[in-house]
C-alpha positions as CSV (number, residue, x, y, z in Angstrom):
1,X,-20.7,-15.2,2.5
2,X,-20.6,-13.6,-1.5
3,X,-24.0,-15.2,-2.7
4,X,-22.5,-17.7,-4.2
5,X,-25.1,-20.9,-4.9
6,X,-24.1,-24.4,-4.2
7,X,-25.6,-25.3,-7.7
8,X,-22.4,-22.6,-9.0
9,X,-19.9,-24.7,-7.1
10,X,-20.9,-27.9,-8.4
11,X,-21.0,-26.7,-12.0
12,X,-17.6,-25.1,-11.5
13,X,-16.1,-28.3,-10.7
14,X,-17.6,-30.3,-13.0
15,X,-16.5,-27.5,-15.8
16,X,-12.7,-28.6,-15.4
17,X,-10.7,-25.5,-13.7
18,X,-7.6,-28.3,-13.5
19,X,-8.0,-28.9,-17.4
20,X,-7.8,-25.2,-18.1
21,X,-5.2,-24.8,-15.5
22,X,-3.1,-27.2,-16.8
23,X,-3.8,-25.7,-21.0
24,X,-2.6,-22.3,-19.5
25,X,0.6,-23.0,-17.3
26,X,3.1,-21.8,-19.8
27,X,1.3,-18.6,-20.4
28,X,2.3,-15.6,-18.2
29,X,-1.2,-14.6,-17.9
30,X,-3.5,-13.8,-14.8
31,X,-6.4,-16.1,-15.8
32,X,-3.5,-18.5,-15.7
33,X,-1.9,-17.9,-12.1
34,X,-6.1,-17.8,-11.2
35,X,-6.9,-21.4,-12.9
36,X,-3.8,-23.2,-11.3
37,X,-4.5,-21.5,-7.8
38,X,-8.0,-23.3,-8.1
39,X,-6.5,-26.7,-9.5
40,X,-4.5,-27.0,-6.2
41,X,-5.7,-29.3,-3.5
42,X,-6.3,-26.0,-1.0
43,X,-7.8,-27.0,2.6
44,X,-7.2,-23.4,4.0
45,X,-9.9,-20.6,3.3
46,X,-9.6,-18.6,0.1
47,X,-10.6,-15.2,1.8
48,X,-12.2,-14.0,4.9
49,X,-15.5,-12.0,4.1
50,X,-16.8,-9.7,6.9
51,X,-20.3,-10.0,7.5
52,X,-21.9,-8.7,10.4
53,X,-18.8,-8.2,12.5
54,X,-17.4,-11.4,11.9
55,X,-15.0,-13.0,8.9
56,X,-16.5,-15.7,7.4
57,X,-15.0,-17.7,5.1
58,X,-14.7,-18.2,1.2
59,X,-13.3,-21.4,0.1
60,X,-10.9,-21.8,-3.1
61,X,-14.1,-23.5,-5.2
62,X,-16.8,-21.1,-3.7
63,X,-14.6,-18.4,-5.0
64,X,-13.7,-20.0,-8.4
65,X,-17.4,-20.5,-9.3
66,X,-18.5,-16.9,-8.3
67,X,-15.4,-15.6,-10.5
68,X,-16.7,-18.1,-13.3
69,X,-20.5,-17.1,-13.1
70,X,-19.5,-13.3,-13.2
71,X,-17.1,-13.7,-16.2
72,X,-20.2,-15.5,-17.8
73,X,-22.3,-12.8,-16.9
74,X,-19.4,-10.8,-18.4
75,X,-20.2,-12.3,-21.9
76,X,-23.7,-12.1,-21.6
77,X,-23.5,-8.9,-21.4
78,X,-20.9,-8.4,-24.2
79,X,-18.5,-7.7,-22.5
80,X,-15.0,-8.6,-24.8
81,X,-11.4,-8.6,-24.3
82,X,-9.8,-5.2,-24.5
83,X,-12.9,-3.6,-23.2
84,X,-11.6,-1.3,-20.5
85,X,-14.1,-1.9,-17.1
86,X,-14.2,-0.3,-13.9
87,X,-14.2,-1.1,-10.2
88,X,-15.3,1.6,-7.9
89,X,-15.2,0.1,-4.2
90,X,-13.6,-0.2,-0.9
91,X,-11.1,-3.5,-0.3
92,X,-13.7,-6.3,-0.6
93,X,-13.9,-9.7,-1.0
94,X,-16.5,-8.8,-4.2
95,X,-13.8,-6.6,-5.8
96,X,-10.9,-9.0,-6.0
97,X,-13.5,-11.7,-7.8
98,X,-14.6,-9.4,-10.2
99,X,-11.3,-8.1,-10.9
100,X,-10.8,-12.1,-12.0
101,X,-14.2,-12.3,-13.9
102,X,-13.0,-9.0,-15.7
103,X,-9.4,-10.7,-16.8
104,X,-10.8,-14.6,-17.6
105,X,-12.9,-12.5,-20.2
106,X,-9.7,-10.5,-21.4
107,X,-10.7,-7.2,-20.1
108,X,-8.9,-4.4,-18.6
109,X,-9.7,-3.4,-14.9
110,X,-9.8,0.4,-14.3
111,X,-9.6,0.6,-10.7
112,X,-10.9,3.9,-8.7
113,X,-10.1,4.6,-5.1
114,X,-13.4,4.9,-3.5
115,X,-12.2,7.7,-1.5
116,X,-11.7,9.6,-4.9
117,X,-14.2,12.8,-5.6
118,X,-16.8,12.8,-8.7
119,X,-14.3,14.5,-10.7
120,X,-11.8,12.1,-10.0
121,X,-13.7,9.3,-11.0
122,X,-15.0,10.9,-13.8
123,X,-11.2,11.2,-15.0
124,X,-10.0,7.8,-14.5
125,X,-12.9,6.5,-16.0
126,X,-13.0,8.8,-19.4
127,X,-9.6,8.7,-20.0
128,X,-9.6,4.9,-19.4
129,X,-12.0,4.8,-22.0
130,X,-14.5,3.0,-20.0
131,X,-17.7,1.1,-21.1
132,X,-18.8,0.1,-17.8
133,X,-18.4,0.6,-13.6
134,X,-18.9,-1.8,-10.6
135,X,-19.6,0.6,-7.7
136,X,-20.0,-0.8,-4.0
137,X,-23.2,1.0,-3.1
138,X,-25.4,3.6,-3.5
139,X,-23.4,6.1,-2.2
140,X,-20.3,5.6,-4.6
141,X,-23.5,5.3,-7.0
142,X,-24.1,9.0,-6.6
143,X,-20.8,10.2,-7.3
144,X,-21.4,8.8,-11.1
145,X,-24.4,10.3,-10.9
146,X,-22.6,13.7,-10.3
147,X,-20.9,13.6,-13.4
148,X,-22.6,11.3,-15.9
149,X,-22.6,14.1,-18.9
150,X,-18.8,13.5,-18.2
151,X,-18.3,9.7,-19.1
152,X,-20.4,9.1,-21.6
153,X,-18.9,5.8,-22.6
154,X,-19.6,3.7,-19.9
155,X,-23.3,1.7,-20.7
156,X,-22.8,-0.4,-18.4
157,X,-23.2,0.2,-14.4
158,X,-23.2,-2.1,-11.6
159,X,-23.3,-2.3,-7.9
160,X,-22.8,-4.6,-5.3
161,X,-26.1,-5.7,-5.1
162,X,-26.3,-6.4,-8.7
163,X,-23.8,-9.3,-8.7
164,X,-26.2,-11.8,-7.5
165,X,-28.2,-11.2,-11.0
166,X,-25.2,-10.9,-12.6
167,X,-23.7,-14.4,-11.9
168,X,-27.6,-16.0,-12.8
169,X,-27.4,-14.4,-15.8
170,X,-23.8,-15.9,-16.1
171,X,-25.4,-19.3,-15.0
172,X,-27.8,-18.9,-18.2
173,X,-25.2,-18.3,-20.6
174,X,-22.9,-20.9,-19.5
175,X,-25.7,-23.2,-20.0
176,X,-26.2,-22.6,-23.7
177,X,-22.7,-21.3,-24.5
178,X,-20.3,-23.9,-22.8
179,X,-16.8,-23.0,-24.7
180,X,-17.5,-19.5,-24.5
181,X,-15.6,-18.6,-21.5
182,X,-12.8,-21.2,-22.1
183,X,-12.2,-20.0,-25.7
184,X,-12.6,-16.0,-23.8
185,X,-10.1,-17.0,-21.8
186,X,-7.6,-18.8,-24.7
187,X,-7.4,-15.6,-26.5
188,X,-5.5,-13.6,-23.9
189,X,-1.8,-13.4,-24.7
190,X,1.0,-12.6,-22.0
191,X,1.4,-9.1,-23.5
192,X,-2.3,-8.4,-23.8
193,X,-3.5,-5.3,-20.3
194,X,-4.9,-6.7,-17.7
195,X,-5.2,-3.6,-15.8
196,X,-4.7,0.7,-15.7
197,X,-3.7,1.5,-12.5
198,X,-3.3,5.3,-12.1
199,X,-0.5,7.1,-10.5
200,X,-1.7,8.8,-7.2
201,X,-1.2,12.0,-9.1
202,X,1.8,13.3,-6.1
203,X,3.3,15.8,-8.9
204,X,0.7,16.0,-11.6
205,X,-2.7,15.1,-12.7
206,X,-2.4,11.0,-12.5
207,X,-1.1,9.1,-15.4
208,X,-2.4,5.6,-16.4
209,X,0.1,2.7,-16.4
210,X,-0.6,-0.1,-18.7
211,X,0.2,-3.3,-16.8
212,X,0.6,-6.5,-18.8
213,X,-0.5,-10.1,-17.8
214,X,2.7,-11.1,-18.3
215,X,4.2,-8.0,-16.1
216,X,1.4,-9.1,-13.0
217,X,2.3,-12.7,-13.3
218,X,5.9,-12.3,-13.2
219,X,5.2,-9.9,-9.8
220,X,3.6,-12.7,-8.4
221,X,5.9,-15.2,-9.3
222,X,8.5,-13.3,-8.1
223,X,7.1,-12.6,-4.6
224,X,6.6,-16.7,-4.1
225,X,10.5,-17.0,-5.2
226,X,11.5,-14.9,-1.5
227,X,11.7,-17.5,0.8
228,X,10.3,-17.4,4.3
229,X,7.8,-13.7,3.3
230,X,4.1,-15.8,2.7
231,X,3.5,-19.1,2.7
232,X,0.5,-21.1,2.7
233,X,-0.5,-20.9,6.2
234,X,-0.3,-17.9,6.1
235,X,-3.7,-15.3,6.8
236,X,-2.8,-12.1,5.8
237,X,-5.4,-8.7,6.7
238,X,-5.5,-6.6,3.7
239,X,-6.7,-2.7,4.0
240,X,-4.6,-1.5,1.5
241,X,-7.3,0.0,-1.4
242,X,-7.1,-2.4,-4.4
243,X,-7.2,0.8,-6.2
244,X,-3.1,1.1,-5.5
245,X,-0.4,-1.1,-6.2
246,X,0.4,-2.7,-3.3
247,X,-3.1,-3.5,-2.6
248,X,-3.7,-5.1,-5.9
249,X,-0.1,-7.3,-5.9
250,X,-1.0,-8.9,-2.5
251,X,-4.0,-10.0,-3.3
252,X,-2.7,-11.7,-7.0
253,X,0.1,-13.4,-4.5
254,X,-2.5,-14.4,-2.7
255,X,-3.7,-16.7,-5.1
256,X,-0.3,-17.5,-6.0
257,X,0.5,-18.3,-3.1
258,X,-2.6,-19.7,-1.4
259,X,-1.9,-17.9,1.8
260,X,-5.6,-16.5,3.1
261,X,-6.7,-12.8,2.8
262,X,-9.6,-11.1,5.0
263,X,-10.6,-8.0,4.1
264,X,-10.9,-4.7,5.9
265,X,-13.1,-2.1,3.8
266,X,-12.3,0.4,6.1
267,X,-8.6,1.7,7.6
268,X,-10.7,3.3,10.3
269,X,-11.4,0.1,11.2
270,X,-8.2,-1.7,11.6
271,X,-8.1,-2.0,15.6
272,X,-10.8,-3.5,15.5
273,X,-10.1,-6.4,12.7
274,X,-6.8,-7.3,14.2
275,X,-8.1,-9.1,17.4
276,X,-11.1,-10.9,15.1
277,X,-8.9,-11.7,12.2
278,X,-5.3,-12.4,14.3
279,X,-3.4,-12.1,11.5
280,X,0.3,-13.9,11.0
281,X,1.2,-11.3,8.2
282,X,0.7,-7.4,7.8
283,X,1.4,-5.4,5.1
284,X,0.6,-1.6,5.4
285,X,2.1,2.0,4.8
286,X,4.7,3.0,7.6
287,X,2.2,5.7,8.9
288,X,0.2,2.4,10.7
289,X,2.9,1.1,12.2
290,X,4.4,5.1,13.6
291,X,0.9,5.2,15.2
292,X,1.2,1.9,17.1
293,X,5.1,3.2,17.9
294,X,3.5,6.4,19.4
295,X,0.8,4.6,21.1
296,X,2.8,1.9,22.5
297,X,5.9,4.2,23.6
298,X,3.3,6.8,25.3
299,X,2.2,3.7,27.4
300,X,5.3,2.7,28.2
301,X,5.9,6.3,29.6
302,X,2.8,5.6,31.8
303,X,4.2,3.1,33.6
304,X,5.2,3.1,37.3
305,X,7.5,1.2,39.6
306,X,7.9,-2.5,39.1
307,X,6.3,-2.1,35.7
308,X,7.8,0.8,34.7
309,X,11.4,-1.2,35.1
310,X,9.6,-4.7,34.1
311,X,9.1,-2.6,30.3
312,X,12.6,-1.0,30.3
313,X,14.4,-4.0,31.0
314,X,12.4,-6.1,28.6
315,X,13.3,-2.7,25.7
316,X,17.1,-3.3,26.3
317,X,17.0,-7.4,26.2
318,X,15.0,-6.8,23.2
319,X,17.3,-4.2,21.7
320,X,20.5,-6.6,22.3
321,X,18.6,-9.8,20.7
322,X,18.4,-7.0,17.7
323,X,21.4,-6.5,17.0
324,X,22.4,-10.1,17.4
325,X,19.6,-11.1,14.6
326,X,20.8,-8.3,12.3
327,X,24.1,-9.5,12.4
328,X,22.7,-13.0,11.5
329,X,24.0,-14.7,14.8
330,X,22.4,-16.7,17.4
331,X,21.7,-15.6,20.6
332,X,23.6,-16.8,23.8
333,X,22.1,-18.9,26.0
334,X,21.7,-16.8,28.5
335,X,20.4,-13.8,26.6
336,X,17.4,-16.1,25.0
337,X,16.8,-17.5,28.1
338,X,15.9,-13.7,29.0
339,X,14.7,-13.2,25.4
340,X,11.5,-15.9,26.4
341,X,10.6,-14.4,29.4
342,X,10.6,-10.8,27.8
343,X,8.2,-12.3,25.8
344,X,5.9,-13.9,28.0
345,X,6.3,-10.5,30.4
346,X,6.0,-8.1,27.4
347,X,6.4,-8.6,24.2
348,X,3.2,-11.2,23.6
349,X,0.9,-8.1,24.9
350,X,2.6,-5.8,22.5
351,X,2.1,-8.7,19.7
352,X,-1.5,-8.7,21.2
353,X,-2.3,-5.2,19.5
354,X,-1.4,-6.8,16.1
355,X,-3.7,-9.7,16.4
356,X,-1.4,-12.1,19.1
357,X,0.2,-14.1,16.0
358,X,1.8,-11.7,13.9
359,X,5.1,-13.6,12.1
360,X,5.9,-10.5,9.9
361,X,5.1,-6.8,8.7
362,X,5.6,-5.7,5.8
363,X,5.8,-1.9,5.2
364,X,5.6,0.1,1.7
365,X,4.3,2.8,-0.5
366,X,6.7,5.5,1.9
367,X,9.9,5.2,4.0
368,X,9.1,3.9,7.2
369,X,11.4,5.3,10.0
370,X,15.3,3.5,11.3
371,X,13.3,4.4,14.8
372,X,10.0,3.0,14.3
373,X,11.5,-0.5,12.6
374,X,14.5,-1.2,15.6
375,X,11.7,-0.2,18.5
376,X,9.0,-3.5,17.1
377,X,12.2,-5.1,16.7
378,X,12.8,-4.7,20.1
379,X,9.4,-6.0,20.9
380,X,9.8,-8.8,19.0
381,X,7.9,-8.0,15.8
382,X,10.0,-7.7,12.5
383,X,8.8,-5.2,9.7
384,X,10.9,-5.3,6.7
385,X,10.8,-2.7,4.4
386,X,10.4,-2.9,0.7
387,X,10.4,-0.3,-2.2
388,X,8.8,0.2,-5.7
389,X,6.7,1.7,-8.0
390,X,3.5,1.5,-10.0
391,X,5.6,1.4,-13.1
392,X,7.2,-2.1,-12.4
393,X,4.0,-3.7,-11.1
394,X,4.8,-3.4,-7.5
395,X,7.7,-4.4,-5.6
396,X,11.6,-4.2,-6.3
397,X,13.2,-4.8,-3.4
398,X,12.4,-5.8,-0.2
399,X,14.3,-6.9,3.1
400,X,14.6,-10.7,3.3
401,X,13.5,-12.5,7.3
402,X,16.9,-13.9,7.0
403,X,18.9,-11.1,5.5
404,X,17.7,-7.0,6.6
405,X,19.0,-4.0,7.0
406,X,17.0,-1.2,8.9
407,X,17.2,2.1,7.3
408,X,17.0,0.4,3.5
409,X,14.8,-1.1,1.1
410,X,16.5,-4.6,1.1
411,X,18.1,-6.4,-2.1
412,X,16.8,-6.6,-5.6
413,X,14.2,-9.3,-5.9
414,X,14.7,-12.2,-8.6
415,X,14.9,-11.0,-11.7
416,X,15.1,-7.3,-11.1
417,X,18.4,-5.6,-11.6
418,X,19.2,-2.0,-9.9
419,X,21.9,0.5,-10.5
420,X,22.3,4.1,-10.1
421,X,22.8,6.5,-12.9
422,X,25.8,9.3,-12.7
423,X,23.2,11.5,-10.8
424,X,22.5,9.1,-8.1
425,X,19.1,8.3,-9.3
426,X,18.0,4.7,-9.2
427,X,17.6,2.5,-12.5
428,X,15.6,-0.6,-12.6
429,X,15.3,-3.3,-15.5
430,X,12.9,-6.4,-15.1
431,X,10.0,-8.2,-16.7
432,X,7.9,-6.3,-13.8
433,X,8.1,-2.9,-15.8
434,X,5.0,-1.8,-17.4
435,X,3.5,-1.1,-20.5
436,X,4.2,2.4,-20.7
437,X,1.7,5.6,-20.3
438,X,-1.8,5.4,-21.4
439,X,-2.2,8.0,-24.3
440,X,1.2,9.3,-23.0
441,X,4.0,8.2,-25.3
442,X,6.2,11.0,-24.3
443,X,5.7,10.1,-20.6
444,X,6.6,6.7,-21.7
445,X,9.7,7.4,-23.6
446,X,11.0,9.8,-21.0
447,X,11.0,7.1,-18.2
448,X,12.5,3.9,-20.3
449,X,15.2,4.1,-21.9
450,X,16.7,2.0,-25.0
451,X,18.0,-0.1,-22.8
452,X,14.8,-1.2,-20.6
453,X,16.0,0.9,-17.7
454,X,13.1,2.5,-15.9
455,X,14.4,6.0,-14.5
456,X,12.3,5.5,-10.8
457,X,13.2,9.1,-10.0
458,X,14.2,8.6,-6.9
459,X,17.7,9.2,-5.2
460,X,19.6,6.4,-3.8
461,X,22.5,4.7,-3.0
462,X,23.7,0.8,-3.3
463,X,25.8,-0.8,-0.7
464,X,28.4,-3.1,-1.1
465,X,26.4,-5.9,0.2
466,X,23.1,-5.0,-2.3
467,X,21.0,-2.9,-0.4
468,X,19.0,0.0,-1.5
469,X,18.8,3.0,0.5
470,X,16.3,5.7,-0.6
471,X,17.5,8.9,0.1
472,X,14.8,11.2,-2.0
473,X,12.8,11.2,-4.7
474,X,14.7,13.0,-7.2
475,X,11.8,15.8,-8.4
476,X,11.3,16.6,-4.6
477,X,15.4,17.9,-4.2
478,X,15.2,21.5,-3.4
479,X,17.7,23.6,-4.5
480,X,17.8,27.1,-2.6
481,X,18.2,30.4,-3.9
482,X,22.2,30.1,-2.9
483,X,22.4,27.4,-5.5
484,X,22.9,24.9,-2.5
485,X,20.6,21.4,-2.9
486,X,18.5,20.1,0.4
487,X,16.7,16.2,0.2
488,X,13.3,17.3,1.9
489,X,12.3,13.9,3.1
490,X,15.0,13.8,5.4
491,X,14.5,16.5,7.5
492,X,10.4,15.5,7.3
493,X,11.1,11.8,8.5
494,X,13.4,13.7,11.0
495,X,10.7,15.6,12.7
496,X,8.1,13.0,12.6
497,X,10.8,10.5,14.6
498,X,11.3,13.1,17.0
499,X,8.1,13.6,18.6
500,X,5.1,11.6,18.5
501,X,3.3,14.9,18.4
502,X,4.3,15.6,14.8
503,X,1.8,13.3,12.4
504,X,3.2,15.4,9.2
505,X,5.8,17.6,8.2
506,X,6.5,19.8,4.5
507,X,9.4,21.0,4.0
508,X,10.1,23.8,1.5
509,X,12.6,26.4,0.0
510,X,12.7,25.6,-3.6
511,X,14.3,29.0,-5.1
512,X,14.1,30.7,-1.4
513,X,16.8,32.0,0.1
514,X,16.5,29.4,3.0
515,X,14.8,26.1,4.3
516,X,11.6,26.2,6.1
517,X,8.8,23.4,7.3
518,X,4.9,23.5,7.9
519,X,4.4,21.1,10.9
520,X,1.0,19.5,11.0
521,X,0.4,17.5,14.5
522,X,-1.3,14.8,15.4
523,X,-4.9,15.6,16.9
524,X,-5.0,12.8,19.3
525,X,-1.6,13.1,20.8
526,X,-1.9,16.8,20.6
527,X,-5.2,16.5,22.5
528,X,-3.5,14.3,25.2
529,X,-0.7,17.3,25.6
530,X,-3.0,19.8,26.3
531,X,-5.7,18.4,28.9
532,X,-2.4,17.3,31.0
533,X,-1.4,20.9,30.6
534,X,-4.9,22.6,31.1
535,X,-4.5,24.1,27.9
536,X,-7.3,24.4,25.4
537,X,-8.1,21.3,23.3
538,X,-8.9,22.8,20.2
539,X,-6.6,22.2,17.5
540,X,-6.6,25.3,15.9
541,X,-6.2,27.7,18.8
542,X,-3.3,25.2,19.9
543,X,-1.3,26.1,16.9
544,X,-0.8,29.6,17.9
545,X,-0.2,28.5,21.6
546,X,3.5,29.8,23.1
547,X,3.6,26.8,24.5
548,X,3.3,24.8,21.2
549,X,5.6,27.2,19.7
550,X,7.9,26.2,22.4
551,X,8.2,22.6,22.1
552,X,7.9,22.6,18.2
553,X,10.8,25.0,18.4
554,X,12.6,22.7,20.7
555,X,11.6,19.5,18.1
556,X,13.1,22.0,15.0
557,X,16.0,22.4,17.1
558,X,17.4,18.7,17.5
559,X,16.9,17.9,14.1
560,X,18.9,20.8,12.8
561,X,21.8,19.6,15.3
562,X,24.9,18.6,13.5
563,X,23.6,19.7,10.1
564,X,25.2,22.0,7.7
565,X,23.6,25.7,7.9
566,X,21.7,25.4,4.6
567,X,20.2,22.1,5.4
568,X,19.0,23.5,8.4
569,X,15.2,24.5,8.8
570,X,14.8,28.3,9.8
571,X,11.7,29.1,10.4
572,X,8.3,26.9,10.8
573,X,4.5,27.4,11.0
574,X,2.5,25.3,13.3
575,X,-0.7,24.4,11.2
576,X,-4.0,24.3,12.3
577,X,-5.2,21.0,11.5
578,X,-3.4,17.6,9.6
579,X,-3.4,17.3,6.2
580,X,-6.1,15.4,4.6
581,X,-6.9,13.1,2.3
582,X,-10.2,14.6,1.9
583,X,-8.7,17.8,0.5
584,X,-6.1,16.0,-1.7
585,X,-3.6,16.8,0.3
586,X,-2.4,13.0,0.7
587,X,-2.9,9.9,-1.3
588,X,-5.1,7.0,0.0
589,X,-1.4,5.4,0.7
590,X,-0.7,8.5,3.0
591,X,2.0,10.1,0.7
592,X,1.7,13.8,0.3
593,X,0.9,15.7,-2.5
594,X,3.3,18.7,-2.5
595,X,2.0,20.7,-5.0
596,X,-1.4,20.4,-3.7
597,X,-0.3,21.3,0.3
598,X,1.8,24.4,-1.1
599,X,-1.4,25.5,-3.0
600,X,-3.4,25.1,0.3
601,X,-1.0,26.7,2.4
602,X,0.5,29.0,0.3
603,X,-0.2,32.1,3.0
604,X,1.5,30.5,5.9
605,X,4.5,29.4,3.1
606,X,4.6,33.2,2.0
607,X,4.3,34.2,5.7
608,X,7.7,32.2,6.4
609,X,9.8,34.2,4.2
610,X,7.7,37.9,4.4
611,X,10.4,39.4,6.2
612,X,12.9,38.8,3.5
C-alpha cells in the first residue's frame, strides 16, 4: 500500500469530495476532473502499487485521502499556487498523488525524468524556478546533492520516505484550518499552469511548455469522447515515465476515465509485470512492441514440422481476418470458424506474452512500423497508432478500434482540427495547445500563429478519408550537396523492418554530396547470430566482422531497391555498441537525439565521406 491511515480515509469522506466535485464541474481544471473521479461510485481499484513483487491495490478513497493529506501538508508548508514544484521519480503510484496534492493547492508540477543526469536536473529545476523537489530515494537524492550551488531556489526537498510525515503534518493542518484547502483549491482558474513539461531536448537544449488546466482537462476529456479506447474495466500497465507526455496524459485519463493503472517503475522490468498485472490495455513506444515482433518471429523460425506448419497456417488465417477487419467487414463463416481455432492453437500463447488479456495497444511518442502493426494483427492483437506532441498536451490523432489504417496516425480527435501548410507540414488548432514557451516568447511566437495554428514541424500528408500519415519531421529533411531533399526517417524505419538485427539506424548527408547511415544492432539478436555462427560474441569486434559487413550490406541493399539514386544510402558504418540513453543519445521515450549521435560519432560520420 502508500501509507495511507484509515483515520485519512474516514476524514476524507466525511470532508465532502462530492460537494467540491460538484462546486467545480464547470471549471476546466485538474483539481476538478480529480474531485468528480472521487465523487463517482468506483468498485474497481484506483491503481495497482507494487510492493514486494506483487500489485496491490489502491482504492479511489484511499487515494483521494492521501492526495488530500499531502495537499494539506502542501499548505503547512506554505506551499501557494503558482509555486513551481518538482517531482524527481520513476512511474509510481506516489508520484501521480503528489502530482494531485501539487494542483488541488494551485501549483505547478516540474517533472524530471529520473533517468536525467545532475546537470539535467539542475536545468529543469532552475529554469522552472523551483522552490522545492520530491525525489524517489536516496539515490535521485544525490544527484541534487551534486549540484545544489546550482538551484538555489528550491528550500524545500522531499523523498519518498518523507510523505508519511508529510500527510501527518497535512492531518494537523486540516484539523485547525478546515477551508484552507477547499478555498486553495477555489482559486485555480482554467487558464492558471498546472504543469512544465520539458521537451526531450531532440534538437536543442529542452524548452519548457506551459500546460494549462484547462489544456489537460480538455486532453482528458477528449480521450473519454473516442469510443471503444478505455473504459472502466479497463487495467491498463503504465511504464511510460510521468516525466513525458504520454506518461502524464494516461494517467489524468485514468482518473477520468476510472479505468485502473499499475505501475511499472522500471522498463527493464516489463516482462516480468505483464504476467502479474495481465493487463487489457497497453500503451508504449513502438520500440516495445518491434522487440516482441523480433522475439516472437525468431521463434516462429525455430519451429519444426507439425508446428512449424501449425504457426504458418495460423499467420495467413490471421493475415486474411486482417484485411477483412480493416476493410470494416465481417468475416465468413468459414474463415472465423478457422479464425477461433488459430486462436486457441496460437494466437492465445502469443497474447500470453502481453499478459493473456490484452484488448488493445496503443503505440506513440515515434512511428511504429506498417510491418510490426499487420504481423500482432495477424496474431490477433490490435495496436493503433496515434500522434502528437508536447505542445498540444498529448495526443492528436489516433486510430479508432472501429475505424484504422496501418501505416498512419488515425483521424483528428474531437475538437482538434489538422491541415497541412503549402510546404507539407502539419498544422493543428485545438483547446489542447499549450501555453507557449517558458521564458521563450520568441519560441512561442514562432510556433503559433495569429490564427491558433500550431506549426508541429513535422511532414505529412491527409487522405481523403482523414488520416494522417507522418512522413518526417520537417527539421530532420536533409538536403544533399546536389540540392536534392532525402526524409531520413524513412530509410531508418526501413532498415530497422528489415532485419531484426538492426535495433537503430542514423541516417545522414545534410550538405554531403550523398546519403549514408550508421547502423547500430541489437546486442541480443546480434549475440544469437554469432554463437550459431562460431563467431566472437563481443559486440564490438563484431562490427568490424566481414561477415557482418556482409549481411548489413545485403540489409542496405533491399532497402535502397526501387529508390531513386539520391535517396539511396551509399555507404554505412557498422557501430560498435547501440545507442544509449545513458549518453544522451536517446530520449527516455527511445527517440534519438541527432545532434547528440552526430557529435558522438562524428569520426565514423567523417570516415563515410573521407574518400571524397
Amino acid at each position: 500500500m502508500v501509507g495511507i491511515s484509515s483515520r485519512g480515509v474516514s476524514q476524507a469522506a466525511a470532508s465532502g469530495p462530492t460537494e467540491r466535485a460538484e462546486s467545480s464541474a464547470r471549471r476546466r481544471t485538474v483539481p476538478a476532473l480529480w474531485l468528480a473521479a472521487l465523487a463517482e461510485p468506483r468498485t474497481r481499484p484506483a491503481y495497482l502499487a507494487e510492493r514486494d513483487g506483487a500489485w496491490e491495490p489502491v482504492t479511489w478513497p484511499e487515494a483521494g485521502a492521501r492526495a488530500t493529506e499531502l495537499a494539506n501538508g502542501l499548505l503547512a508548508l506554505g506551499i501557494a499556487k503558482g509555486d513551481a514544484f518538482g517531482i524527481l521519480a520513476s512511474t509510481r503510484v506516489e508520484w501521480v498523488l503528489f502530482d494531485y496534492a501539487l494542483a488541488l493547492v494551485g501549483a505547478v508540477t516540474v517533472p524530471v525524468y529520473a533517468t536525467s543526469s545532475p546537470r539535467d536536473c539542475a536545468y529543469a529545476l532552475d529554469h522552472a524556478d523551483a522552490i522545492g523537489v520530491l525525489v524517489e530515494d536516496d539515490q535521485q537524492l544525490a544527484k541534487l546533492d551534486e549540484v545544489r550551488s546550482d538551484i538555489p531556489r528550491v528550500r524545500h526537498v522531499l523523498t519518498f520516505a518523507d510523505l508519511d510525515d508529510l500527510a501527518a503534518r497535512g492531518r494537523e493542518h486540516a484539523a485547525t484550518n478546515p477551508n484552507a484547502l477547499a478555498e486553495a483549491t477555489a482559486a485555480i482558474h482554467e487558464d492558471d499552469l498546472y504543469t512544465f513539461i520539458y521537451t526531450s531536448g531532440t534538437t536543442g537544449p529542452p524548452k519548457a511548455c506551459m500546460i494549462r488546466h484547462r489544456n489537460a482537462y480538455e486532453m482528458a476529456s477528449i480521450f473519454r469522447e473516442v469510443g471503444g479506447i478505455a473504459t472502466a474495466e479497463d487495467v491498463v500497465l503504465l511504464w511510460l515515465p510521468l516525466a513525458h507526455n504520454f506518461g502524464r496524459f494516461l494517467h489524468l485519463a485514468g482518473a477520468h476515465v476510472g479505468f485502473t493503472t499499475a505501475f511499472c517503475a522500471d522498463p527493464q522490468r516489463l516482462g516480468e509485470a505483464l504476467p502479474l498485472v495481465r493487463p487489457t490495455l497497453l500503451p508504449s513506444v513502438p520500440r516495445i512492441f518491434e522487440k516482441v515482433y523480433d522475439a516472437t518471429r525468431a521463434a516462429f523460425e525455430q519451429q519444426t514440422g507439425a508446428r512449424r506448419a501449425l504457426v504458418a497456417w495460423a499467420l495467413r488465417v490471421g493475415r486474411r481476418a486482417s484485411v477483412l477487419r480493416r476493410e470494416g467487414k465481417p468475416l465468413p463463416p468459414g474463415l472465423a470458424l478457422q479464425h477461433r481455432l488459430a486462436g486457441r492453437l496460437v494466437y492465445s500463447k502469443f497474447k500470453r506474452r502481453l499478459g493473456g488479456r490484452i484488448r488493445l495497444a496503443l503505440s506513440g511518442a515515434a512511428p511504429l512500423s506498417v510491418e510490426t502493426a499487420e504481423f500482432f494483427h495477424a496474431l490477433d492483437v490490435l495496436i493503433l497508432e496515434g500522434y502528437g506532441l508536447t505542445e498540444c498536451t498529448a495526443a492528436a490523432s489516433v486510430n479508432r478500434p472501429d475505424r484504422f489504417r496501418f501505416g498512419t496516425v488515425g483521424l483528428p480527435l474531437p475538437r482538434v482540427e489538422a491541415k497541412t501548410a503549402p510546404d507539407g507540414e502539419l498544422l493543428l488548432r485545438s483547446p489542447t495547445v499549450f501555453a507557449g514557451y517558458y521564458k521563450n516568447e520568441e519560441a512561442t511566437r514562432a510556433l503559433i500563429d495569429e490564427d491558433g495554428w500550431l506549426r508541429t514541424g513535422d511532414v505529412a500528408e491527409i487522405d481523403t478519408d482523414g488520416f494522417i500519415h507522418i512522413t518526417d519531421r520537417k527539421k530532420d529533411i536533409i538536403v544533399t550537396a546536389g540540392g536534392k531533399k532525402v526524409a531520413p526517417q524513412n530509410l531508418e524505419n526501413e532498415l530497422k523492418q528489415h532485419s531484426q538485427l538492426v535495433s537503430q539506424a542514423l541516417v545522414v548527408g545534410d550538405r554531403r554530396p550523398y546519403v549514408a547511415a550508421l547502423v547500430a544492432l541489437d546486442p541480443d539478436e546480434l549475440g544469437r547470430w554469432a554463437a550459431a555462427r562460431g563467431l566472437p560474441a563481443e559486440p564490438a569486434r563484431l562490427a568490424s566482422c566481414p561477415e557482418v559487413i556482409e549481411l548489413v550490406q545485403g540489409i542496405v541493399d533491399d532497402v535502397n531497391h526501387g529508390r531513386t539514386r539520391y535517396e539511396q544510402i551509399k555507404r554505412f558504418a557498422v557501430l560498435p555498441r547501440d545507442f544509449s540513453a545513458d549518453e544522451g543519445e536517446v530520449t527516455p521515450t527511445m527517440k534519438l537525439r541527432r545532434r547528440v549521435c552526430e557529435q558522438h560519432f562524428a569520426a565514423e560520420i567523417d570516415g563515410l565521406y573521407a574518400a571524397d
